[in-house]
C-alpha positions as CSV (number, residue, x, y, z in Angstrom):
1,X,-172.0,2.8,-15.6
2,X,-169.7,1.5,-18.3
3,X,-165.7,1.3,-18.9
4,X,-165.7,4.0,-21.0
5,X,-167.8,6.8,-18.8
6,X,-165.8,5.8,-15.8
7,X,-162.5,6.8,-17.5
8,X,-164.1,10.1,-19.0
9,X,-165.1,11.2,-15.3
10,X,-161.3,9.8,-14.1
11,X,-159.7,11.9,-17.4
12,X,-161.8,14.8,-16.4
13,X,-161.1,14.7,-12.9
14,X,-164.8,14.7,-12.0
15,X,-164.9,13.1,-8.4
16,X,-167.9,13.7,-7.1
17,X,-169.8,13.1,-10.5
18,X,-167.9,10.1,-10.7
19,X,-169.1,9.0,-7.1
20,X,-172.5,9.8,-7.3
21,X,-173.3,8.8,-10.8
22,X,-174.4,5.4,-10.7
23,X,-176.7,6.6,-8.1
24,X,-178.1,9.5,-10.3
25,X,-179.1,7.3,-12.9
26,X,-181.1,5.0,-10.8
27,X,-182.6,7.7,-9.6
28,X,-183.4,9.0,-13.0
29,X,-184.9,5.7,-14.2
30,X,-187.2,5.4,-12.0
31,X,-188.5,9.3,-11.9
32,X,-187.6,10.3,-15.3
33,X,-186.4,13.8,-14.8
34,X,-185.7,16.0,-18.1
35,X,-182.5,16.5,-19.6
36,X,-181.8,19.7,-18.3
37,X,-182.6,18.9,-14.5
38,X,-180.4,15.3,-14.7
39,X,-177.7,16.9,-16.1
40,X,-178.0,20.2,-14.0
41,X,-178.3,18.2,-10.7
42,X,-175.2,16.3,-11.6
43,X,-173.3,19.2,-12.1
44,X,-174.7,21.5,-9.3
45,X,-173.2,18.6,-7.0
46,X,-170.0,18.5,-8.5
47,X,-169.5,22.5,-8.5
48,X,-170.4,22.6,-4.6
49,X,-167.9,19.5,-4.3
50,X,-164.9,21.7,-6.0
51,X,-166.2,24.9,-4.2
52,X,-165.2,22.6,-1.0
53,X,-162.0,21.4,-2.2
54,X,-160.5,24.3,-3.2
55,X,-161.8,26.0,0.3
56,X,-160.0,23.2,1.7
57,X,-157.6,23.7,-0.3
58,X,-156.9,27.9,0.7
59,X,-157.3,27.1,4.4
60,X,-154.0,24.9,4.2
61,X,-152.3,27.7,2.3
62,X,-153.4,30.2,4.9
63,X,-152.6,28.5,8.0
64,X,-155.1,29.0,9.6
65,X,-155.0,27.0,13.2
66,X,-158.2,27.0,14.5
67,X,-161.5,27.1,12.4
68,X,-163.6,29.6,14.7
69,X,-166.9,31.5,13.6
70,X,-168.5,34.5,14.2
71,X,-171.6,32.0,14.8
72,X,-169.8,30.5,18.1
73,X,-168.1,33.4,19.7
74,X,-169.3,33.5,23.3
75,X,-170.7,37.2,22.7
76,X,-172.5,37.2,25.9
77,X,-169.3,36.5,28.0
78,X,-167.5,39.8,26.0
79,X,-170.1,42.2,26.0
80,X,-168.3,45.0,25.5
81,X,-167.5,43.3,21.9
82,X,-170.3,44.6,19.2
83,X,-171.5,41.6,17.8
84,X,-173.2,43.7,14.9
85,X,-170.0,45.9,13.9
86,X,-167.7,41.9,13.6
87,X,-170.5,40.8,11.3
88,X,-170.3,43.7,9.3
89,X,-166.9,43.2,9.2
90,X,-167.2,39.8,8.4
91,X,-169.2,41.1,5.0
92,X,-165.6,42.1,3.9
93,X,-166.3,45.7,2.4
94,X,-163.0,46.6,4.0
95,X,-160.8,44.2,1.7
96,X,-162.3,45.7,-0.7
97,X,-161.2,49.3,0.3
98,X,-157.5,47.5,1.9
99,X,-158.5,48.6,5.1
100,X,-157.0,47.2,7.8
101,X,-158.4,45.7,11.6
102,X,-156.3,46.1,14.5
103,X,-157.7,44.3,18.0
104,X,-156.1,45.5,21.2
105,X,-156.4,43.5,24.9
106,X,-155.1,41.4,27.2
107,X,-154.3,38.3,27.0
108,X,-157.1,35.3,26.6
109,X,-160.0,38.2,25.7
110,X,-160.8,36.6,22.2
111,X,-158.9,38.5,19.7
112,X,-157.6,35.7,17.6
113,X,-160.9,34.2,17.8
114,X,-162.7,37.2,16.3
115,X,-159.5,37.6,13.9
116,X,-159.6,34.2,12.6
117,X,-163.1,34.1,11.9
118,X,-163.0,37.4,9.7
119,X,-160.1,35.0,7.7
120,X,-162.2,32.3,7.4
121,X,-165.3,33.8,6.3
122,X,-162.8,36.2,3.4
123,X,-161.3,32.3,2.6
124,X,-164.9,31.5,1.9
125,X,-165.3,33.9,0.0
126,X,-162.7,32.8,-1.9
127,X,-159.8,35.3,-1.4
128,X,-156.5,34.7,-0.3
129,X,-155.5,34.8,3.3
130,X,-152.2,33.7,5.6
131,X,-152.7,33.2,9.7
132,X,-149.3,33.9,11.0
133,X,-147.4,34.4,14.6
134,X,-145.6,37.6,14.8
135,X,-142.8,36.3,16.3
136,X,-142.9,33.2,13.5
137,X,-143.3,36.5,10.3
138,X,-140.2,38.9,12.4
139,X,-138.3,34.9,12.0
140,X,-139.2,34.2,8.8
141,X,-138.2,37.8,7.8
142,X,-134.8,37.7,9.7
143,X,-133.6,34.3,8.0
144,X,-134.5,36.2,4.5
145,X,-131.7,39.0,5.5
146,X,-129.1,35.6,5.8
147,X,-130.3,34.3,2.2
148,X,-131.1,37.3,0.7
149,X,-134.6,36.4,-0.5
150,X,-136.3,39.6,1.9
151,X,-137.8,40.7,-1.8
152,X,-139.1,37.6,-2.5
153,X,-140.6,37.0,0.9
154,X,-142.1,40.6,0.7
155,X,-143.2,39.9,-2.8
156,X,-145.3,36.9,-1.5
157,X,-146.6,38.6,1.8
158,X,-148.0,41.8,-0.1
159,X,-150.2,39.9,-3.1
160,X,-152.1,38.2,-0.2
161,X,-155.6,39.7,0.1
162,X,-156.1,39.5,3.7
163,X,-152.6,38.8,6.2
164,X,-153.6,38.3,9.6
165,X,-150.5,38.9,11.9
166,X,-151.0,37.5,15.4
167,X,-149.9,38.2,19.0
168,X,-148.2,41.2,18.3
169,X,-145.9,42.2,21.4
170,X,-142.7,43.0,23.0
171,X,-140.4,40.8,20.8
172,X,-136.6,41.2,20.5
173,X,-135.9,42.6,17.3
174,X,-133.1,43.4,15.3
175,X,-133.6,46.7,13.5
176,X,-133.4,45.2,10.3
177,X,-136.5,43.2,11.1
178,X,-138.1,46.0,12.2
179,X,-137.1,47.6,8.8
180,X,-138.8,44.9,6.3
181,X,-141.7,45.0,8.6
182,X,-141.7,48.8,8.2
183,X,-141.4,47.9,4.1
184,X,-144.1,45.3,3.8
185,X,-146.9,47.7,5.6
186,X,-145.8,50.1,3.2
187,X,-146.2,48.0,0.4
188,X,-149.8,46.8,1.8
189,X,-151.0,49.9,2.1
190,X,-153.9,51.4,0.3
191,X,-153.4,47.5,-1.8
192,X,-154.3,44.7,0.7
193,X,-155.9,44.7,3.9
194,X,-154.2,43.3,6.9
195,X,-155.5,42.2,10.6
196,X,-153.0,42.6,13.7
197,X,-153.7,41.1,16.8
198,X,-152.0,42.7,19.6
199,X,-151.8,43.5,23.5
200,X,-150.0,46.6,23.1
201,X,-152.0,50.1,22.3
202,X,-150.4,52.5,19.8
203,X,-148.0,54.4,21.7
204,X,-146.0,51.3,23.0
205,X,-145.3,50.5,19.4
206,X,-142.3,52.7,19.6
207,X,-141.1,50.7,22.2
208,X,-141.4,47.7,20.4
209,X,-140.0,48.5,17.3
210,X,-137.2,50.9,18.3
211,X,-137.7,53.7,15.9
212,X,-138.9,57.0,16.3
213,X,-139.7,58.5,12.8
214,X,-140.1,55.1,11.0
215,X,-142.6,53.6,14.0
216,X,-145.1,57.4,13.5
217,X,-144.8,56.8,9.8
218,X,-145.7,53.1,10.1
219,X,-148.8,54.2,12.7
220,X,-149.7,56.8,10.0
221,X,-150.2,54.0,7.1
222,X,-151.9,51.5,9.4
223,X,-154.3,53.4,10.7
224,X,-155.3,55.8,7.5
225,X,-158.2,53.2,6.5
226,X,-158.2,51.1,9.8
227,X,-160.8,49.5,12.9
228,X,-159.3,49.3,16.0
229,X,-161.2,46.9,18.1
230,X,-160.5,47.2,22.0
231,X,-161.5,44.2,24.2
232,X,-161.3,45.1,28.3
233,X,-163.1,42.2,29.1
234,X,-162.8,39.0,30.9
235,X,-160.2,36.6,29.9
236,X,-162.4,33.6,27.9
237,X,-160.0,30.8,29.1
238,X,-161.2,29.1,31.6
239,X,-158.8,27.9,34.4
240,X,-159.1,23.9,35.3
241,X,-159.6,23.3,38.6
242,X,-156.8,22.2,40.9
243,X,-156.4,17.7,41.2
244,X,-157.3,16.5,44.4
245,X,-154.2,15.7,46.1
């Protein structure tokens, strides 16, 4: 490959043409492919390459901790989970229609697992996601009231196709968190779909976020177009056993 092809591909930012290339055209010499198959092979790898990068690429963006799939979920340990109801899900029909998922149980029973991998497979299908703690979003929302940037913040939060909001529970709030929270569901709704991850059912939302008439009109929004998911089952961590003394 010669000086000047090497700095095209550089110019044009085609890495993985510019990797493989000097092995393509051995190839090529010695089984004399047409035109339109050299040139399409070349480009069909350099397409999946970018497809990969820029997955790479919206993982980062979302956060997203833990790469699980619906492929490895331990559905025979959580039987009480439908397996064929998560992979519909995981066809994303309910982006589509900003519908919203909301998974319910204890502690340990899977629910970010299941939450994440709906995330992942709507990053690989190239839409926008963000992974985020509750308690990190009601933080991130509180230090917007001190700067003043809450309509920026909710600007950002609401344009994302899928927001997955994890480990909701008893937090201490400030009724001014509890307020942009109120705002930003109310700005999703019936635009983007959003996945909550919690331990508490419906009712003790009122609990948690203080108010009576702004808590029933929250619940009202959220579960217009939503799944709720309820997991009794086992907890899916398994203790380590005690050191021998």
């Amino acid at each position: 490959m010669n000086d000047d092809l090497d700095q095209l591909l550089e110019n044009l930012k085609l890495r993985r043409l510019k990797q493989i290339l000097p092995r393509e055209l051995e190839r090529a010499e010695k089984h004399t492919p047409s035109y339109s198959e050299f040139l399409a092979r070349l480009l069909r790898e350099e397409y999946q390459s970018q497809e990969m990068r820029f997955l790479e690429h919206r993982i980062r963006r979302a956060r997203l901790p833990e790469r699980w799939s619906l492929e490895t979920y331990p559905w025979e340990q959580q039987p009480g989970v439908s397996k064929a109801a998560m992979m519909q899900l995981a066809q994303l029909d309910f982006i589509d229609r900003a519908a919203n998922l909301v998974f319910i149980g204890p502690t340990g029973v899977g629910k970010t697992g299941l939450a994440s991998a709906i995330l992942l497979a709507a990053l690989r299908a190239g839409r926008r996601g963000l992974f985020i703690k509750a308690q990190d979003l009601f933080d991130e929302m509180y230090r917007s009231l001190a700067d003043h940037s809450s309509r920026k913040l909710l600007d950002r939060l609401t344009r994302i196709d899928l927001l997955l909001i994890d480990e909701m529970g008893y937090l201490n709030l400030r009724p001014e968190q509890s307020n942009i929270f109120f705002k930003l569901m109310e700005e999703r709704y019936q635009k983007a779909a959003t996945i909550i991850t919690t331990n508490l059912e419906y009712e003790d939302w009122y609990a948690f976020l203080g108010q009576k008439e702004m808590v029933g009109a929250l619940l009202d929004r959220l579960r217009h177009h939503c799944h709720t998911v309820r997991i009794d089952g086992q907890s899916l961590r398994t203790p380590q056993p005690d050191l021998a003394a």
